[in-house]
C-alpha distance (Angstrom), angle and dihedral (degrees) to the residues before:
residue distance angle dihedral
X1 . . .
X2 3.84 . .
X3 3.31 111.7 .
X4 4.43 114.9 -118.7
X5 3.42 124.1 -177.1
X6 4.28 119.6 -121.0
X7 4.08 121.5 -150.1
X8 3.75 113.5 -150.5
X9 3.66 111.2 -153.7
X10 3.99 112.7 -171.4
X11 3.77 117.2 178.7
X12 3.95 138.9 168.8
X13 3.68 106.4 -139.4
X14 3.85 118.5 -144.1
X15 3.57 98.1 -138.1
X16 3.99 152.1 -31.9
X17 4.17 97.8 -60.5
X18 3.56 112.0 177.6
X19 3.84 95.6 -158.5
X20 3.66 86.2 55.8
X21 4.06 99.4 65.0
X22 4.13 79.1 50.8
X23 3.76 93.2 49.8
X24 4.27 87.6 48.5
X25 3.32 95.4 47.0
X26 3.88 84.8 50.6
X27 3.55 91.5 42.3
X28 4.19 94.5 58.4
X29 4.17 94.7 44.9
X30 3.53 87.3 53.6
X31 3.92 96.5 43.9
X32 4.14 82.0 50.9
X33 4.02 89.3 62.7
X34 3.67 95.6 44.8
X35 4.08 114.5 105.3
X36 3.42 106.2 -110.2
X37 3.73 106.5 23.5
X38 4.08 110.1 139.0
X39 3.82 98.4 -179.0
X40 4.00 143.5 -74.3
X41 3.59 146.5 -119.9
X42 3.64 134.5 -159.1
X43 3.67 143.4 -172.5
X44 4.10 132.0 174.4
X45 3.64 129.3 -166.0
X46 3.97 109.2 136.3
X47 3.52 86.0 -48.5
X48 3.27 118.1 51.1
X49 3.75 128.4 -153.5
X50 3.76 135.2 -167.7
X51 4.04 129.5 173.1
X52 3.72 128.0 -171.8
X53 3.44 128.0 -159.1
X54 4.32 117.8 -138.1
X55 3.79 137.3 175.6
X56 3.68 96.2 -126.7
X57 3.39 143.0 -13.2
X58 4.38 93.8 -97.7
X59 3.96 79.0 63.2
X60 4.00 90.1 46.9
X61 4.31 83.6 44.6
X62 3.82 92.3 51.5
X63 3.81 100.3 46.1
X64 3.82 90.4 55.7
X65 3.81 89.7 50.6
X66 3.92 94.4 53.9
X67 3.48 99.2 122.4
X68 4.30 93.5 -129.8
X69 3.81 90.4 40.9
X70 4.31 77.9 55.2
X71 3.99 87.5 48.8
X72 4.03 91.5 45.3
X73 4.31 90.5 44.9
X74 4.16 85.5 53.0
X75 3.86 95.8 45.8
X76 4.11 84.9 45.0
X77 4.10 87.2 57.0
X78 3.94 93.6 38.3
X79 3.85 112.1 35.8
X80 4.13 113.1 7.1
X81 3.93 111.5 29.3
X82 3.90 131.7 80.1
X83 3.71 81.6 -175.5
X84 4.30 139.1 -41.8
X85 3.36 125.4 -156.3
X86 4.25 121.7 -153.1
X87 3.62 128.4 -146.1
X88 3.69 128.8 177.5
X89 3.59 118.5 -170.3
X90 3.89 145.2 -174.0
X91 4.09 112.0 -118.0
X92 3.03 100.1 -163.1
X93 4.14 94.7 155.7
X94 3.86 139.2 23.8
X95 3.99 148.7 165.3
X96 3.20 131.5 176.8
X97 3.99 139.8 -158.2
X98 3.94 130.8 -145.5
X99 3.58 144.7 136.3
């Protein structure tokens, strides 16, 4: 296996925004065109967390510099988040179980 690098974003939204379920949804088609997106997952309770899967970290770089991902990371910090937290790390190992 290759290893890819994940980034764990956990957040605490401030509220129910409609705008911001438009601005995810956004957010994930545009993530599928970058180069070197793998995949993501996501879960919400009252916090939320969501991790995407890259090639390398000039992929990781590049999404954060796409100029509506920038729009999306300012509306997080004005309008939608109590606070996120970011965390990009090395996978450098995995397994898996299911039936």
């Amino acid at each position: 296996m290759t290893p890819y690098y994940a980034v764990i974003f956990t957040s605490l939204r401030k509220g129910n925004h409609p705008e911001y379920n438009r601005m995810a949804q956004l957010m994930e088609n545009l993530a599928q065109q970058q180069p070197g997106y793998k995949h993501h997952e996501s879960a919400r309770e009252e916090i939320g967390i969501t991790v995407s899967y890259w090639d390398s970290l000039e992929a990781i770089s590049q999404w954060k510099q796409q100029l509506d991902h920038q729009m999306a990371q300012r509306l997080g910090k004005s309008d939608w988040y109590e606070w996120y937290h970011v965390r990009i790390c090395k996978v450098e190992r995995e397994y898996s179980f299911g039936k």
